[in-house]
C-alpha positions as CSV (number, residue, x, y, z in Angstrom):
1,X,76.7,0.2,120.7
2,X,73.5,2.3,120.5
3,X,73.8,3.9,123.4
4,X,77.3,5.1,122.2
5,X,76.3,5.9,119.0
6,X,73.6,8.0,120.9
7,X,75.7,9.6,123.0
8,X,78.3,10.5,119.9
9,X,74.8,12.4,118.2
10,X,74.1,14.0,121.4
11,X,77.0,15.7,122.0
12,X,77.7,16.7,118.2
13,X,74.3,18.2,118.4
14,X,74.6,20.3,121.8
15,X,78.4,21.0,121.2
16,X,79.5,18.9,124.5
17,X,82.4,17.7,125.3
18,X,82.8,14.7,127.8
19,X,85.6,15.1,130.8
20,X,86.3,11.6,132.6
21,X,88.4,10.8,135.4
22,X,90.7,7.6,135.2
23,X,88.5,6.1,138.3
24,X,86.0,5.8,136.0
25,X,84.6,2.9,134.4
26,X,86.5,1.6,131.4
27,X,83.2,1.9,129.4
28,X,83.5,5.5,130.2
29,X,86.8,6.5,129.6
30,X,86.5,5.1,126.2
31,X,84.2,7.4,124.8
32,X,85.7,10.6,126.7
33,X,86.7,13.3,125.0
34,X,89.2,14.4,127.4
35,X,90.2,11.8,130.2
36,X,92.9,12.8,132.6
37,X,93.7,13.6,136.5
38,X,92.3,16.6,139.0
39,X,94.9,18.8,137.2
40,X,94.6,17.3,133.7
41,X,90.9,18.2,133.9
42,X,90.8,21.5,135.4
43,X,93.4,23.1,132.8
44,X,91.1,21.0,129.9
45,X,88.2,22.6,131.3
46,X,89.5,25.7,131.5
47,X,90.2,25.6,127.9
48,X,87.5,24.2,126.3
49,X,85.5,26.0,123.7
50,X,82.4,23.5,124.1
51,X,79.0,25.3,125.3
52,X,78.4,22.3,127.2
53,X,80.6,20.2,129.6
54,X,79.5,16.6,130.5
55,X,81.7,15.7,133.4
56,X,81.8,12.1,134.3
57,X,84.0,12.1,137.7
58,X,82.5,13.5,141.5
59,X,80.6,16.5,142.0
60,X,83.9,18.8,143.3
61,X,85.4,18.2,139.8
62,X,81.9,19.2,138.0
63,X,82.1,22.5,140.6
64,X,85.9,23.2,139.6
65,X,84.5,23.4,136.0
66,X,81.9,25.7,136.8
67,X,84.3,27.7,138.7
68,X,86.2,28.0,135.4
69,X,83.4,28.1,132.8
70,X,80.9,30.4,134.6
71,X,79.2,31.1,131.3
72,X,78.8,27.1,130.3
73,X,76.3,24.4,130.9
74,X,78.1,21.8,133.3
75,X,76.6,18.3,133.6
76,X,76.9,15.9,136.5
77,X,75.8,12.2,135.1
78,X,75.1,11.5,139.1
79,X,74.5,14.3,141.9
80,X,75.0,11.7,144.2
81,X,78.6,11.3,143.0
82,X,80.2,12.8,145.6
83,X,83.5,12.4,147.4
84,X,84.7,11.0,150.9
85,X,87.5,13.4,151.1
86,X,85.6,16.8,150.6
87,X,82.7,15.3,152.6
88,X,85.2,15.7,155.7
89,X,85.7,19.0,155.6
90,X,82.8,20.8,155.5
91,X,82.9,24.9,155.2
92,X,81.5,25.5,159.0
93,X,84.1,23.5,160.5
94,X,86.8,24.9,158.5
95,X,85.3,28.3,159.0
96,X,86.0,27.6,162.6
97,X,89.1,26.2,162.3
98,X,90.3,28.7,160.3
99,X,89.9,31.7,162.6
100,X,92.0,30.1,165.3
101,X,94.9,30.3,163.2
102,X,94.5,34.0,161.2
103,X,98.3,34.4,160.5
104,X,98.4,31.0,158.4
105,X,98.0,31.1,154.7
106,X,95.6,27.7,153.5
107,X,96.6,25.9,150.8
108,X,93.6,23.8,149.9
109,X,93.8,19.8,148.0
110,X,91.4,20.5,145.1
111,X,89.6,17.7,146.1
112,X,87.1,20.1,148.8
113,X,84.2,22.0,147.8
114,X,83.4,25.4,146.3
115,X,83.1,27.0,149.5
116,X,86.3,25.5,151.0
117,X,88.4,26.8,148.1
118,X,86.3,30.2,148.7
119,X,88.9,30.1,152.2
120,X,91.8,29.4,150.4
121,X,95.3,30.7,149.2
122,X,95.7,28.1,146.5
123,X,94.7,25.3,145.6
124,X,96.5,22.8,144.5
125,X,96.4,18.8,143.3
126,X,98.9,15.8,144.1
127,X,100.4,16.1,140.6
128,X,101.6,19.9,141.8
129,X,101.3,20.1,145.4
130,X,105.1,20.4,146.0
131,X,105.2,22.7,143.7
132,X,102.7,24.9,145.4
133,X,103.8,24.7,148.8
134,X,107.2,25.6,147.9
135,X,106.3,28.4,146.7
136,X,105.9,29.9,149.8
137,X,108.7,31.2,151.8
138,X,110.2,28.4,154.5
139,X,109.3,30.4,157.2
140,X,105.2,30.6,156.1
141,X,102.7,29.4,158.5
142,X,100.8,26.9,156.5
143,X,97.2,24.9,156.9
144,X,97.0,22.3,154.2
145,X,93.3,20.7,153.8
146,X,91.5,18.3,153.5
147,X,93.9,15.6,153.0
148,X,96.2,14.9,156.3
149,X,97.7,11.7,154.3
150,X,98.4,13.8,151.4
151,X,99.5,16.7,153.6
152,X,101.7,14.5,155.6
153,X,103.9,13.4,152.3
154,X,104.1,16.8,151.6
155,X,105.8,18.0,154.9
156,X,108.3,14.9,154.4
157,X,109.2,15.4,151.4
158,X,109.6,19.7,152.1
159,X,110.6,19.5,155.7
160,X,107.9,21.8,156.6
161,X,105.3,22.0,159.5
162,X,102.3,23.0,157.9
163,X,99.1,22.2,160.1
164,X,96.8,19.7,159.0
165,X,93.3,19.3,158.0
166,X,92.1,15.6,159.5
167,X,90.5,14.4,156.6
168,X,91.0,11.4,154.3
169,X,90.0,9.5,151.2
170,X,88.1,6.4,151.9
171,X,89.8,4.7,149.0
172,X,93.4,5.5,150.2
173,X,93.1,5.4,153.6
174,X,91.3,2.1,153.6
175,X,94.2,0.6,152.5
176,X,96.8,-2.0,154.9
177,X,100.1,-2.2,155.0
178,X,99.4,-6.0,155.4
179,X,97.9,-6.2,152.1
180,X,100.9,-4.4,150.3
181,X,103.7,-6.8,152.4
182,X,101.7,-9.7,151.4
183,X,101.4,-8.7,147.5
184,X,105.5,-8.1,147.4
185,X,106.2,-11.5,149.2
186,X,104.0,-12.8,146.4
187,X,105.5,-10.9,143.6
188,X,109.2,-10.0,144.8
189,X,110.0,-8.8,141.0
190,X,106.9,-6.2,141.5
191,X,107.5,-2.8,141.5
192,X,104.9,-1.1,144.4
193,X,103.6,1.9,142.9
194,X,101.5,4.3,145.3
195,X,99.6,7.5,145.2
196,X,100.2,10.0,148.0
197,X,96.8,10.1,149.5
198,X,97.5,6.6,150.8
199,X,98.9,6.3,154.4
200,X,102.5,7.0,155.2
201,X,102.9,3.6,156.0
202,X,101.8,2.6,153.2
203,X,104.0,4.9,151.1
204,X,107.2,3.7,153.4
205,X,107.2,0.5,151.3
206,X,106.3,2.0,147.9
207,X,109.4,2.2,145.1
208,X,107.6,4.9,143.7
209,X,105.3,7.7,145.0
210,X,103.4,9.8,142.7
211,X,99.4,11.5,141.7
212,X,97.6,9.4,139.1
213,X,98.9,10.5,136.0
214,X,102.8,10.3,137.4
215,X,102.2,7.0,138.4
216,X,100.1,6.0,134.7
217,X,103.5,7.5,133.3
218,X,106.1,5.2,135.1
219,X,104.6,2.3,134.4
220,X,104.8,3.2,130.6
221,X,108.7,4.1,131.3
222,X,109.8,1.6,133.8
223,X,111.5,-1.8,132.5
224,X,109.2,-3.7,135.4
225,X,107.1,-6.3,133.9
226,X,105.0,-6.5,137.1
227,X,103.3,-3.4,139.2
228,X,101.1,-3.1,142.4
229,X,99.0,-0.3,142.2
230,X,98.1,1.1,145.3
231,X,95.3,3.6,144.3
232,X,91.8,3.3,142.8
233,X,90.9,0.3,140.3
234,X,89.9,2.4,137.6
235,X,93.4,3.3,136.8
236,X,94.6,-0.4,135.8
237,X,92.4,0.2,132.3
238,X,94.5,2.8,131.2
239,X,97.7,1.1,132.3
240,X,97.2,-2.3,130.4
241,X,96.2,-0.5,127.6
242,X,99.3,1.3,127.5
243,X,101.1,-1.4,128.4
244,X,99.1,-4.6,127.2
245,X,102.6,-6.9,128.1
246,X,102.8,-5.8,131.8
247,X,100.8,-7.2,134.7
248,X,98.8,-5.0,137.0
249,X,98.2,-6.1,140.5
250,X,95.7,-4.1,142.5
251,X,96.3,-3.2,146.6
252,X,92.8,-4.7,147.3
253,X,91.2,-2.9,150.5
254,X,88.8,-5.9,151.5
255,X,89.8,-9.7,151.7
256,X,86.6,-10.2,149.5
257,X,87.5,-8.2,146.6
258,X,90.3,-7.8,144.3
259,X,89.6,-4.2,144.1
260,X,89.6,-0.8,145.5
261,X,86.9,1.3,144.1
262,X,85.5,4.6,144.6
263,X,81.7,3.8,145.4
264,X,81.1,7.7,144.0
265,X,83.2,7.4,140.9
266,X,81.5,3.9,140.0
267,X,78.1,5.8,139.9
268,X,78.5,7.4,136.4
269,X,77.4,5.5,133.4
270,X,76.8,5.4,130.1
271,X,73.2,5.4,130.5
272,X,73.3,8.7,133.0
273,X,75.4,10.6,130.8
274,X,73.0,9.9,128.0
275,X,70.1,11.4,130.0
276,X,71.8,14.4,130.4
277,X,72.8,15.5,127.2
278,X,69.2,14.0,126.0
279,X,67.6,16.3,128.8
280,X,70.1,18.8,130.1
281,X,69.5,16.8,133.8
282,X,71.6,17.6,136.7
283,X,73.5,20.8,135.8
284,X,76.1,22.3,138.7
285,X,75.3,25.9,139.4
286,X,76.8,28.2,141.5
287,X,76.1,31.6,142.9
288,X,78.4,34.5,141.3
289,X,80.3,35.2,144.5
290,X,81.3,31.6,145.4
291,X,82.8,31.7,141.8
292,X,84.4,34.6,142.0
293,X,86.0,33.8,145.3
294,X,86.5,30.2,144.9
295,X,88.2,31.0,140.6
296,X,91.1,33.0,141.8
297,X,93.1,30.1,143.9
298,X,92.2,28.1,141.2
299,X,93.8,30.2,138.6
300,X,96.8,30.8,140.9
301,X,97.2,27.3,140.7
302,X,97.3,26.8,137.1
303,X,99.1,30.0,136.6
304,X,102.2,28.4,138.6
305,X,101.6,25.2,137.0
């Protein structure tokens, strides 16, 4: 408890406010002051009139913040915290990429870098990411980055053809279809909920298909007493706490471990967000021109959202 009660002075004192991703540990979305998905968090961070912004997640997110809050203090509990899925698309290769399609318009997964959404038309998240790409014309010449799984449910679902990044997220993509077809035999009355970064055949078998808030809210409004969850761990806290009668069944990715964890997201604790509001440690800057570049498909974004 002191180390909370610390943390509750702290951020009293140096007006902060605490922003934590549901892949967080339970610990940590417990004392959040705002705790939500990619979209949740950019529009809370956008509005926010704390001079400080503590933001327990991976270092895109803390960047997407900045983007949004030039003029405040953002906090990273880890720099180290990165993310798997930006990591594979880095802003040389894309730059490259890029010019050997010049007519397409690029709609970037907020999950990249700065610099990628520097490139980019929009941005947008898997909560919205219909939504954006249909807002083009039918006809528009697309790239979609960094996510090809993500990309891939898109076109499905839209009937497009938009070209796509080859990139992935280790914690979807490590995921077997073996694992989910076991998990039903073993729970026929389960409902298999999935998040579209997984693979498509993965999401072949899932009853419902949605970003990590849509599928948080279904298992709230479904009459299914029994869920497998194929998406990071982390979510499962909020989702038996919001429904403390219905069982929760995570789509391990190892045969070892009933889990599927984001290594980067497991990196922020209590402790580390202590230290930086104690010390002001590991703040996200950015030069003006990356944030001015990088803020308007942003704000398109959340203007159509």
């Amino acid at each position: 408890m002191n180390i909370i009660e610390d943390i509750n002075r702290l951020r009293k004192e140096k007006n902060a406010v605490i922003l934590a991703h549901y892949y967080t540990n339970p610990e940590i979305q417990d004392i959040a002051d705002f705790l939500g998905d990619s979209l949740a968090l950019s529009q809370y961070a956008q509005q926010t009139r704390a001079k400080m912004i503590v933001f327990a997640g991976v270092y895109f997110m803390a960047e997407t913040a900045k983007i949004l809050n030039s003029e405040k203090t953002v906090l990273i509990p880890d720099p180290a915290s990165g993310c798997s899925l930006a990591d594979s698309c880095k802003a040389e290769d894309f730059v490259r990429f890029k010019q050997q399609y010049s007519d397409y318009k690029v709609v970037t997964y907020i999950n990249c870098s700065a610099a990628i959404k520097t490139m980019s038309d929009i941005v947008c998240t898997s909560s919205n990411a219909v939504k954006i790409v249909e807002s083009f014309p039918k006809n528009e010449k697309i790239i979609f980055a960094p996510d090809k799984n993500l990309g891939n449910y898109i076109n499905n679902l839209t009937a497009r053809n938009m070209l796509l990044w080859d990139g992935s997220c280790h914690v979807h993509d490590a995921l077997k279809a073996e694992t989910v077809i076991k998990l039903k035999a073993q729970n026929p009355e389960a409902k298999l909920i999935a998040h579209p970064e997984c693979q498509q055949v993965i999401l072949q078998f899932a009853d419902f298909i949605g970003s990590t808030t849509h599928l948080l809210n279904y298992t709230q409004k479904s009459e299914a007493k029994t869920f497998i969850v194929a998406t990071e761990t982390g979510i499962l806290h909020q989702m038996q706490a919001l429904s403390p009668h219905k069982k929760f069944i995570i789509a391990e990715s190892e045969d070892f471990c009933e889990c599927n964890d984001c290594k980067y997201m497991k990196l922020n604790t209590l402790e580390k967000i202590k230290d930086c509001l104690l010390y002001g440690k590991n703040e996200v800057n950015l030069d003006p021109d990356t944030i001015e570049k990088a803020k308007k498909p942003i704000i398109k974004m959340l203007e159509l959202s």
